[in-house]
C-alpha positions in Angstrom: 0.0 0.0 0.0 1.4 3.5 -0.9 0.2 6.6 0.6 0.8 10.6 0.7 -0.2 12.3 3.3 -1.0 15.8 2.7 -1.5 18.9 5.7 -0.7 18.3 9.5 -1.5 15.7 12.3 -4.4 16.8 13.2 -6.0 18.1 9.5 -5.1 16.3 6.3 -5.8 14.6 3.2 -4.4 10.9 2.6 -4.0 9.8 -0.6 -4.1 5.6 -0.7 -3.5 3.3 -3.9 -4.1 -0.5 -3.5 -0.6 -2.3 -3.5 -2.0 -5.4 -4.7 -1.8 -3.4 -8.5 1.0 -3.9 -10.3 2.0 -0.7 -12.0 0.4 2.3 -11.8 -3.0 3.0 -9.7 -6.5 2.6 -10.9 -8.0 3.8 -8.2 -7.2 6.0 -4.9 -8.5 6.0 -1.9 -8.9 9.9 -0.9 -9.8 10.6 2.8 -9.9 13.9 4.6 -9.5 14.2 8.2 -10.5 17.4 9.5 -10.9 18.3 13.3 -15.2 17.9 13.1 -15.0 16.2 9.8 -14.2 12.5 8.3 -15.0 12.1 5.2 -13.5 9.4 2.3 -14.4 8.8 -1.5 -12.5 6.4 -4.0 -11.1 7.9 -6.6 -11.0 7.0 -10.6 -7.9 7.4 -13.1 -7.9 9.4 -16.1 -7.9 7.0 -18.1 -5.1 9.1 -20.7 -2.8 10.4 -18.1 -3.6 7.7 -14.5 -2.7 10.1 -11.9 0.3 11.5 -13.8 -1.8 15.0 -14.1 -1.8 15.0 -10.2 1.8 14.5 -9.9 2.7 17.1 -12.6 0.0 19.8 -10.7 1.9 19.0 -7.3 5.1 18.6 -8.8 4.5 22.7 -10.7 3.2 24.2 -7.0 6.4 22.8 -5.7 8.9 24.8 -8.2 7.0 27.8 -8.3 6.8 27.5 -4.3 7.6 31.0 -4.1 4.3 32.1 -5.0 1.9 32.7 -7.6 -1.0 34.6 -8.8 -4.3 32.9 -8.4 -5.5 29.8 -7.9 -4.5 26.7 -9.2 -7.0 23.4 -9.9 -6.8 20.0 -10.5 -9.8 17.8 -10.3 -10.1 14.2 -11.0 -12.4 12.7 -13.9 -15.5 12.1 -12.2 -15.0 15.2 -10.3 -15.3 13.4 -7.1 -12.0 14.9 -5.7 -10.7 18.4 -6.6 -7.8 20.5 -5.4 -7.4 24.4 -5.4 -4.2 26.1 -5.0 -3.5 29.3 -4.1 -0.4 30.6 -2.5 -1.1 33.3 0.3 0.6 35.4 3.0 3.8 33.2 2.6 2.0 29.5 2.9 0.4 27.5 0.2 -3.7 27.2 1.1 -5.3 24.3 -0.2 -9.0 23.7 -0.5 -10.0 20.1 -0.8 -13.6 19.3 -1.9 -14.3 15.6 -2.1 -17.8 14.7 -3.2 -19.8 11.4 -3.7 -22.7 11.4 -6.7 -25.8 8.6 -6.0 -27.3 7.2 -8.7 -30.6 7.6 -7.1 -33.4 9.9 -8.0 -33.1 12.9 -6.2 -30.2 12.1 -4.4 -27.7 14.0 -5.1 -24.9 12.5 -3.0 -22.6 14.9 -0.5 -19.9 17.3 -0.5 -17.1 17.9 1.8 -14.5 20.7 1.3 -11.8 21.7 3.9 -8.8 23.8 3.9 -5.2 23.0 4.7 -2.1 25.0 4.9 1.5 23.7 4.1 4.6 25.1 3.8 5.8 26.0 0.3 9.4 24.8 0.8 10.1 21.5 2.4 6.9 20.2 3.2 5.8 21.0 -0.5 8.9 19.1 -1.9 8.0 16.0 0.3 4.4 15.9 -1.1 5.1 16.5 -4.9 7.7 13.2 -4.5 4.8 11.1 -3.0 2.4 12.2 -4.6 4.8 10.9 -7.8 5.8 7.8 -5.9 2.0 6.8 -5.9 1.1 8.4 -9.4 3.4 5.5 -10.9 2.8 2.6 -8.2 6.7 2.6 -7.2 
């Protein structure tokens, strides 16, 4: 089992892929943990890129971690888990909406969004690397 942890101890988002898989990741488990809120949703490739995109958005907020103008979004194919960027008052904010869509009628699932704060040196670094460990299953 591989998995990146993203934010503190307390307030995060895990990232899991399923070790059994050889190769890259079909799926991901995404879970965020914040203090009040619990909240999990598994996530599907793109079927082009796998979760090379993710890497690559991770892997541009960590060489530009001395800021930029904006914010910055990635968000998986079935838009169940999305990711905006935005770098502010030295600290890279991150808003994490996680949603799950039910096929029934009138049902229209749930949403959970939180926001985490990392630091856009080290700590950034350290996530773009596992975030590409688990983007290509090694």
């Amino acid at each position: 089992m591989i998995q990146t942890r993203i934010g503190s101890d307390q307030d995060f988002l895990q990232l899991t892929a399923d070790a059994a898989e050889d190769g890259p990741p079909q799926f991901l488990l995404a879970e965020l943990q914040l203090r009040g809120l619990s909240a999990s949703v598994r996530v599907v490739h793109s079927y082009v890129t796998g979760f090379a995109d993710l890497a690559e958005f991770f892997q541009r907020l960590a060489d530009d971690w001395r800021g930029w103008d904006g914010a910055r979004t990635w968000e998986s194919l079935e838009r169940d888990l999305k990711i905006d960027a935005s770098h502010q008052y030295g600290h890279v904010q991150l808003r994490v909406t996680i949603q799950r869509f039910q096929p029934d009628w009138g049902n229209d699932g749930w949403t959970a969004t939180g926001d985490l704060t990392i630091e856009p040196g080290e700590q950034l670094s350290r996530i773009a690397q596992g975030i590409k460990a688990l983007a290509t299953g090694s």
